[in-house]
C-alpha positions as CSV (number, residue, x, y, z in Angstrom):
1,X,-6.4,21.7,37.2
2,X,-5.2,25.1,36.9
3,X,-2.7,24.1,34.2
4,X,-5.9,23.7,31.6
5,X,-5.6,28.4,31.4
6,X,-3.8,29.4,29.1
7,X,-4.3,32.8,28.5
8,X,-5.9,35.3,31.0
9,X,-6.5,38.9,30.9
10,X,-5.8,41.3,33.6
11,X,-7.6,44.6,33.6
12,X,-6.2,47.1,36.4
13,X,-5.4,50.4,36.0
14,X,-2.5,49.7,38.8
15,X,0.1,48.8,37.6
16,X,1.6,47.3,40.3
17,X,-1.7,45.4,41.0
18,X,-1.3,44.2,37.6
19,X,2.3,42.8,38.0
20,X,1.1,40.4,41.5
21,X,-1.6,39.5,39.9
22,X,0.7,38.5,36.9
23,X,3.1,36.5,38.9
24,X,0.2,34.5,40.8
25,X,-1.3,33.6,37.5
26,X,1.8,32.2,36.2
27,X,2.9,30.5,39.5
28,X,-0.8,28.5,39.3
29,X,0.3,27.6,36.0
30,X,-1.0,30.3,33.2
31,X,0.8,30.2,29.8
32,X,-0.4,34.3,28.7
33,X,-1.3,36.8,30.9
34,X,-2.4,39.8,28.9
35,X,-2.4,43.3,30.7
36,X,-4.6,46.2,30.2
37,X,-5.5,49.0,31.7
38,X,-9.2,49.6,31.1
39,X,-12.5,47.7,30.2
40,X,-12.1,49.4,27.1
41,X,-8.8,47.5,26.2
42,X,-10.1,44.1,27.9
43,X,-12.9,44.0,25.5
44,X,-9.9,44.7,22.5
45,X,-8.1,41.8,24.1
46,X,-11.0,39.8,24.5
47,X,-11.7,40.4,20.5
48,X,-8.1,40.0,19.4
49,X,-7.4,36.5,21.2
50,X,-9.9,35.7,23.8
51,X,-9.1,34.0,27.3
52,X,-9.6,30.9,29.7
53,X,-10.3,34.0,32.9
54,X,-10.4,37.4,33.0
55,X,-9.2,39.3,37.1
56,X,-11.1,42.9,36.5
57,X,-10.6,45.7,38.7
58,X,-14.2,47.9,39.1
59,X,-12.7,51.5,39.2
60,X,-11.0,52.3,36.2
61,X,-11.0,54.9,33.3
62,X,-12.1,54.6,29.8
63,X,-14.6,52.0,30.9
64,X,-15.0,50.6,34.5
65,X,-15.2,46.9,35.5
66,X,-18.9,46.8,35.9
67,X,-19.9,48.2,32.4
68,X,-16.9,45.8,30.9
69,X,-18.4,42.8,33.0
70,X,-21.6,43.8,31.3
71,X,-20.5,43.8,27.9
72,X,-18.8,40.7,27.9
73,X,-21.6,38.7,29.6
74,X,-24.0,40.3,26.5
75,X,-21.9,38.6,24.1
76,X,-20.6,42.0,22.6
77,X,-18.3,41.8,19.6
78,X,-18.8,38.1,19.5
79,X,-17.1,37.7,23.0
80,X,-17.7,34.7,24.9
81,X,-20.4,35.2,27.6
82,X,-19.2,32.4,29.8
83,X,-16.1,33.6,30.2
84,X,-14.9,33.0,34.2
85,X,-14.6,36.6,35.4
86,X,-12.5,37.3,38.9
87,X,-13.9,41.3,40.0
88,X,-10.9,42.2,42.4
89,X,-11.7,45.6,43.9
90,X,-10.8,47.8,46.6
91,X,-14.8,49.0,46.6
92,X,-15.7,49.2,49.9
93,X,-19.6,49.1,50.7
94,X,-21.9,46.2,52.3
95,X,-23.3,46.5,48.4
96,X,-20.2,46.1,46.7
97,X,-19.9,42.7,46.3
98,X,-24.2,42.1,45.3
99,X,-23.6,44.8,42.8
100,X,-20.4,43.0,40.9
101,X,-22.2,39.8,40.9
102,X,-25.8,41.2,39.4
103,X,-23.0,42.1,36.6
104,X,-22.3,38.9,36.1
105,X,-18.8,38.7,37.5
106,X,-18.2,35.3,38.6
107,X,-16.3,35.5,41.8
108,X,-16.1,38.9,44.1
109,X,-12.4,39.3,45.3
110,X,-11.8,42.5,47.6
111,X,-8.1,44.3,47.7
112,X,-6.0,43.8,49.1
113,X,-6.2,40.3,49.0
114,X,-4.3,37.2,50.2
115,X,-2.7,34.5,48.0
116,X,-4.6,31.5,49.4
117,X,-8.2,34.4,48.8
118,X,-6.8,34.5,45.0
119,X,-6.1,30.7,44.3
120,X,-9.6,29.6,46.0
121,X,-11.0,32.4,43.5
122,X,-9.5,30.8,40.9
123,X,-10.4,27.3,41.7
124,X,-13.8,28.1,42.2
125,X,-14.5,30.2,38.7
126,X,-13.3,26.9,37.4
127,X,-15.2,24.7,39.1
128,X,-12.4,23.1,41.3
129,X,-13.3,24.4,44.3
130,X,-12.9,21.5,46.8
């Protein structure tokens, strides 16, 4: 059940990307949604408090979603690895979605998205998928 997140970190640097996916998190039942703006500050989130799922954008400044994805699946700054990680991306390219999940993310979501695309994302990082 998607009740059992509790805290989930958003990394966009759109803000208005940030804000949907805020309000879908907390509609499927999220306690803490943390927002940031760059892998950078996901991986200070990430030390500071941790988090049940992580939605990472790719492009963004500071430090991009791939290099953050990476980072988080080596266990950097005593992270956790297995950490469900949604990439949702407006990269286009047939390699897109191969290159996000050689990274380790755990779902590929591309922009924009529908809420039923989202929610099965969800369900199937937690291994609810029906």
């Amino acid at each position: 059940m998607l009740s059992r997140l509790k805290r989930a970190i958003i990394a966009d640097d759109a803000p208005q990307m940030r804000t949907l996916i805020k309000i879908l998190l907390c509609q499927f039942g999220v306690r803490e949604v943390v927002e940031v703006e760059d892998g950078a500050s996901a991986m200070a989130a990430l030390r500071s408090g941790g988090a049940d799922i992580v939605v990472m954008d790719w492009m963004m400044p500071v430090m991009d979603g791939i290099e953050c994805i990476r980072r988080i699946r080596a266990g950097q700054d005593g992270i956790d690895p297995g950490i469900p990680i949604i990439m949702a991306t407006g990269v286009l390219g047939d390699s897109a979605e191969a290159t996000a999940m050689a990274a380790g993310a755990s779902c590929f979501v591309r922009k924009p998205f529908s809420i039923r695309t989202f929610h099965n994302a969800l369900l199937k990082v937690r291994g609810e998928a029906t």
